[in-house]
Backbone as a chain_set.jsonl record, in Angstrom:
{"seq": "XXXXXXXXXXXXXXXXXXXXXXXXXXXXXXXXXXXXXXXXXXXXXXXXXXXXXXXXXXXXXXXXXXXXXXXXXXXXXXXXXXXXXXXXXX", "coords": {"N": [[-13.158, -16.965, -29.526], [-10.62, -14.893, -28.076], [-11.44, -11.397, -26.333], [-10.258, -8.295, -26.981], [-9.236, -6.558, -25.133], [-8.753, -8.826, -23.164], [-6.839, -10.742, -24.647], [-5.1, -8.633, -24.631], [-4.3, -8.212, -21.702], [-3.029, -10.775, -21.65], [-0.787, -10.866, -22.722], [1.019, -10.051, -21.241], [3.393, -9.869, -19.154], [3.872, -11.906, -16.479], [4.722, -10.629, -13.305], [6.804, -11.977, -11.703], [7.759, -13.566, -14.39], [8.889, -11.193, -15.347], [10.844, -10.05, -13.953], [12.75, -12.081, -14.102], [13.372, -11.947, -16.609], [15.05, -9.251, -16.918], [16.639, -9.638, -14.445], [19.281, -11.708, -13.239], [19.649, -14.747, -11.395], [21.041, -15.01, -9.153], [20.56, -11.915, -8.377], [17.951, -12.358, -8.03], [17.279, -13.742, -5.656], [18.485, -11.852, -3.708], [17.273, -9.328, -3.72], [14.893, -10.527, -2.82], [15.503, -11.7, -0.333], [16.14, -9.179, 0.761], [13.838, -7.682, 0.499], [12.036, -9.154, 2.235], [13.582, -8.084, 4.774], [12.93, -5.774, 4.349], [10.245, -5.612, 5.033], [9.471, -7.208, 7.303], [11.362, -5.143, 8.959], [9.514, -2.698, 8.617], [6.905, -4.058, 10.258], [7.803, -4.221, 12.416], [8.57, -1.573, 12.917], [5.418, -0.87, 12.661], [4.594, -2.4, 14.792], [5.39, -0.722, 16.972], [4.04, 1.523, 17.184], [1.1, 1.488, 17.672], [-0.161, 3.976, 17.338], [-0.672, 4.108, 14.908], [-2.187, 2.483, 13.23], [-4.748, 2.656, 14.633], [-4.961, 5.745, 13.774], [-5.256, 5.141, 10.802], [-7.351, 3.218, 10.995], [-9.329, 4.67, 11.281], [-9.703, 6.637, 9.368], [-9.987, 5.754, 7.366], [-12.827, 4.599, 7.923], [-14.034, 7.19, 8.339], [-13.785, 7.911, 5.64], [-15.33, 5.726, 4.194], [-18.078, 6.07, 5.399], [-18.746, 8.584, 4.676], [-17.796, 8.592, 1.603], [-16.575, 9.74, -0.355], [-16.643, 11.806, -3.805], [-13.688, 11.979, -4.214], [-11.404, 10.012, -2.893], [-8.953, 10.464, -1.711], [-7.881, 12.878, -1.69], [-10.159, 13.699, 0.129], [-9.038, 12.36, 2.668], [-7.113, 13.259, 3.077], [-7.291, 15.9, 3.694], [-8.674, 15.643, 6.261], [-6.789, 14.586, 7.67], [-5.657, 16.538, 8.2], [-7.245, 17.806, 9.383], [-8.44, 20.014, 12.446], [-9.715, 18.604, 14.161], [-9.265, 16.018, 13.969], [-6.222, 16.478, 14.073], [-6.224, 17.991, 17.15], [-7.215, 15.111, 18.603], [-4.714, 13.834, 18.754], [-3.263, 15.493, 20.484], [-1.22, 14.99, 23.372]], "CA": [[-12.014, -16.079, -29.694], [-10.714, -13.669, -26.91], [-11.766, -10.406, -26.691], [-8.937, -6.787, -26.967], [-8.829, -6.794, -23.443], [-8.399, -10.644, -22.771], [-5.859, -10.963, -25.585], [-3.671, -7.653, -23.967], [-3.734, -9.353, -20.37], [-2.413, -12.455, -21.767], [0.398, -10.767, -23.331], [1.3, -8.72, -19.86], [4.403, -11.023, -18.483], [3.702, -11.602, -14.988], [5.943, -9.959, -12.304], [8.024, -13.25, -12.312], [8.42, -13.354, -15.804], [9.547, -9.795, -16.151], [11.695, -10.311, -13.214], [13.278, -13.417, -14.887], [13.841, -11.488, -17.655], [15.863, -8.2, -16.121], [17.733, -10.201, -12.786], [19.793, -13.147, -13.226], [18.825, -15.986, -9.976], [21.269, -14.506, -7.819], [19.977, -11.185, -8.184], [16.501, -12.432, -7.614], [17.669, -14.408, -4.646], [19.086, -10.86, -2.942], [16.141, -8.524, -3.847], [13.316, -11.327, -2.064], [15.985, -11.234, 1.039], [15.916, -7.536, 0.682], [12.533, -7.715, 0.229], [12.074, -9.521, 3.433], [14.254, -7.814, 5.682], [11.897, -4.923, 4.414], [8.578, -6.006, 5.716], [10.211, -7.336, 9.268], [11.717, -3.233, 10.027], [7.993, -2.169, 8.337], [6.279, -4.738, 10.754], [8.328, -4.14, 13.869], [7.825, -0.154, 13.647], [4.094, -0.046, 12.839], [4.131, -2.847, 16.265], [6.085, 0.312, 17.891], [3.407, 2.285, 16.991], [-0.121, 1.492, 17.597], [-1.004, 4.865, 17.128], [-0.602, 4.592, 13.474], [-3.362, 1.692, 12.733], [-5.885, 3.791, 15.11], [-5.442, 6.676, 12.548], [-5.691, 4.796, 9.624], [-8.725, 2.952, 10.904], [-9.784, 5.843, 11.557], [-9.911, 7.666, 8.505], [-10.752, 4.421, 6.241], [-13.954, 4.553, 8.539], [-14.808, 8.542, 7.668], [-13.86, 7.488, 4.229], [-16.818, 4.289, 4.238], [-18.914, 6.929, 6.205], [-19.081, 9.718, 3.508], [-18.266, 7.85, 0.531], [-16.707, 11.189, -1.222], [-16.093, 11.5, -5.072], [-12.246, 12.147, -4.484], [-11.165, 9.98, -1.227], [-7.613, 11.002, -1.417], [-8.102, 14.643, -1.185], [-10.837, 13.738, 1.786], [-8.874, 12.153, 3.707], [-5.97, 14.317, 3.244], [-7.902, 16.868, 4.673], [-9.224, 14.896, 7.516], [-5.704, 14.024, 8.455], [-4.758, 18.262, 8.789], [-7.823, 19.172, 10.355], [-7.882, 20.144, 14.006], [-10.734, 17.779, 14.82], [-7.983, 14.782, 13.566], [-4.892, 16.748, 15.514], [-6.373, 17.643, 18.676], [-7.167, 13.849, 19.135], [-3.558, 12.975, 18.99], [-2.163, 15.761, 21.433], [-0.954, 14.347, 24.9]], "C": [[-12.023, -15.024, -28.584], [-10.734, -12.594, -27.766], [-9.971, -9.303, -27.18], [-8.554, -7.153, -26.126], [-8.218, -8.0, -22.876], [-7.006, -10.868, -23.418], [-4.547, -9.796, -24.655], [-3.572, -7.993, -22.671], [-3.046, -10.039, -20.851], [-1.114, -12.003, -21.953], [1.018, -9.861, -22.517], [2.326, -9.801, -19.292], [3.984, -10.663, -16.962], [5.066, -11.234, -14.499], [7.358, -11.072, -12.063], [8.934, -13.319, -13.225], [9.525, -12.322, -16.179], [10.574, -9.734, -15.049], [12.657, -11.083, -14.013], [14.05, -12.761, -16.042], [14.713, -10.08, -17.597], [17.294, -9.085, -14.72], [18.118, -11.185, -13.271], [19.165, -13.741, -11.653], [19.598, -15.634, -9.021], [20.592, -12.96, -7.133], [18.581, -11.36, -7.434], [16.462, -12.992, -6.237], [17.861, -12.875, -3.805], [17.894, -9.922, -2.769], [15.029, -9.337, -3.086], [14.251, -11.34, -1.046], [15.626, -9.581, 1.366], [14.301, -7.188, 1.114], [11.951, -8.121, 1.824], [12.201, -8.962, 4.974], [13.147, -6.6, 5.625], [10.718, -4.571, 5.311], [9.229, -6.257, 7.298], [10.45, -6.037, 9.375], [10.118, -2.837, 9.764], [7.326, -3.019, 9.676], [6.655, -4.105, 12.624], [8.061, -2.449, 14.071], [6.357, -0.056, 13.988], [4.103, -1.154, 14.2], [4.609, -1.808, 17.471], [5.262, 1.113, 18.446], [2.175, 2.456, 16.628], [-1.346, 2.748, 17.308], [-1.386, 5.28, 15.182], [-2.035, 4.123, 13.055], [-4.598, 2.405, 13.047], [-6.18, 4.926, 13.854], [-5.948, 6.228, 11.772], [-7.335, 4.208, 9.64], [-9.474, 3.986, 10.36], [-10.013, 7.106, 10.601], [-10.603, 7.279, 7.2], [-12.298, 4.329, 6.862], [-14.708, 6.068, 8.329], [-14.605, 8.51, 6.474], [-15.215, 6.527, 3.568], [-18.044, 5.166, 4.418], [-19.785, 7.985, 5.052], [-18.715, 9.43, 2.157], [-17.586, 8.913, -0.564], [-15.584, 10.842, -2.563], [-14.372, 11.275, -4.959], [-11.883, 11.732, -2.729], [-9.891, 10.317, -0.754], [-7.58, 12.417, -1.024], [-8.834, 14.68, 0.358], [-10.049, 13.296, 2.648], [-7.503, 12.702, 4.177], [-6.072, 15.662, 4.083], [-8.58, 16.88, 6.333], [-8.378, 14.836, 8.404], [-4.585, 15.606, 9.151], [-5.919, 19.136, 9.256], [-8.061, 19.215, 11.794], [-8.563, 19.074, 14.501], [-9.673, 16.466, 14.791], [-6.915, 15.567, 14.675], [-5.0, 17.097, 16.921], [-6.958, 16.513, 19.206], [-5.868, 13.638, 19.443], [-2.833, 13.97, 19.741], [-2.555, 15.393, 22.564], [-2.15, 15.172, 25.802]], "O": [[-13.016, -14.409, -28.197], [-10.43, -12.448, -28.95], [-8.898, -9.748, -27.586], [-7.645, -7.979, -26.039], [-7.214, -7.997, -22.163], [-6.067, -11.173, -22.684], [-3.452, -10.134, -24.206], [-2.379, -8.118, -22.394], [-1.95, -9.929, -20.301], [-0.217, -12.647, -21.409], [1.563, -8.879, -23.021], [1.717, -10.806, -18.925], [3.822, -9.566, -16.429], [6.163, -11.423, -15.025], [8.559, -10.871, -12.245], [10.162, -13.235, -13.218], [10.53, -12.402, -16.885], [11.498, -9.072, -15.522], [13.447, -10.389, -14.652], [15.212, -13.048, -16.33], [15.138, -9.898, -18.738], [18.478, -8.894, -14.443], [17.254, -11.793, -13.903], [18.337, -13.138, -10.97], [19.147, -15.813, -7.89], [20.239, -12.771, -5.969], [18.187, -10.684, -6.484], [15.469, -12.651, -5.595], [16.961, -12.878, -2.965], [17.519, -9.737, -1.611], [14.122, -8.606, -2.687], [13.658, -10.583, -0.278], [14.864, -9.109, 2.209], [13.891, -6.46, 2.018], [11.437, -7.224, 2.493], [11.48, -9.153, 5.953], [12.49, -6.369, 6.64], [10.412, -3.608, 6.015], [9.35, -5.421, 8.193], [9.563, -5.526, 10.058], [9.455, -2.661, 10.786], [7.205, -2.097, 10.483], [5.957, -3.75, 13.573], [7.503, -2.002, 15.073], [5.901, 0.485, 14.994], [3.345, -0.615, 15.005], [4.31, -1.977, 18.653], [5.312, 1.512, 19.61], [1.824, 3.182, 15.698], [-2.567, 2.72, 17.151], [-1.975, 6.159, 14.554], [-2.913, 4.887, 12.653], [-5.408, 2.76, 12.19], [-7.204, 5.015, 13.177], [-7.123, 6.551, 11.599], [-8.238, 4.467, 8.845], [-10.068, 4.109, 9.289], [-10.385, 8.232, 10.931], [-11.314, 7.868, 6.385], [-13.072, 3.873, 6.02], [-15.928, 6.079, 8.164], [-15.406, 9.254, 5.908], [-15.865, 6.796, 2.558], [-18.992, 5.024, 3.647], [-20.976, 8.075, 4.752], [-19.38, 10.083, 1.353], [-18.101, 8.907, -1.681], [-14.528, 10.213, -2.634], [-13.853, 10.393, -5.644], [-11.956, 12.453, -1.733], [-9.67, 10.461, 0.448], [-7.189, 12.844, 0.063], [-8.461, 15.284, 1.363], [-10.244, 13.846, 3.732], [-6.963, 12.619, 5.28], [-5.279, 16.244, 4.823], [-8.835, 17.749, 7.167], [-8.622, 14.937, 9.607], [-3.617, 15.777, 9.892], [-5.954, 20.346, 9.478], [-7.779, 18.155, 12.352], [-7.97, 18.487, 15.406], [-9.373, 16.017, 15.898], [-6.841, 15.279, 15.869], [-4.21, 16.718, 17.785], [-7.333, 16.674, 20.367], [-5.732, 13.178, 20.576], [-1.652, 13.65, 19.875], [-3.722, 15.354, 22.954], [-2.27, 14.959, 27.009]]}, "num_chains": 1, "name": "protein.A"}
């Protein structure tokens, strides 16, 4: 017999499902174009903008580094302190 947990997954409609069940098939058809066209403008800026990935490495790597209880706050702070902004002026 499944467990609580096992049993309340099962009964979680996947993203499909619950799609399926809100959109009729044209809808769903327009939203995965949509969807699409999305990722291509997302794709084509961050290729605009190699300086973005650098950061991010770059902060996911003092994140790995120090390991800290709250990494959102760290690296929020990482990303407004001077040591981070006087890298990126000209």
């Amino acid at each position: 017999m499944a467990d609580h947990a096992t049993a309340a997954l099962m009964a979680e409609p996947t993203l499909k499902e619950a799609a399926a069940a809100v959109f009729n098939e044209e809808e769903c058809t327009a939203l995965k174009a949509n969807l699409r066209a999305e990722q291509i403008a997302q794709a084509k800026y961050l290729r605009a903008h190699p300086e973005i990935h650098k950061a991010v490495q770059e902060g996911l790597a003092r994140v790995l580094q120090s390991q800290p209880e709250d990494p959102v706050t760290f690296l929020t702070q990482y990303f407004l302190s001077e040591e981070f902004l006087h890298q990126r002026q000209p």
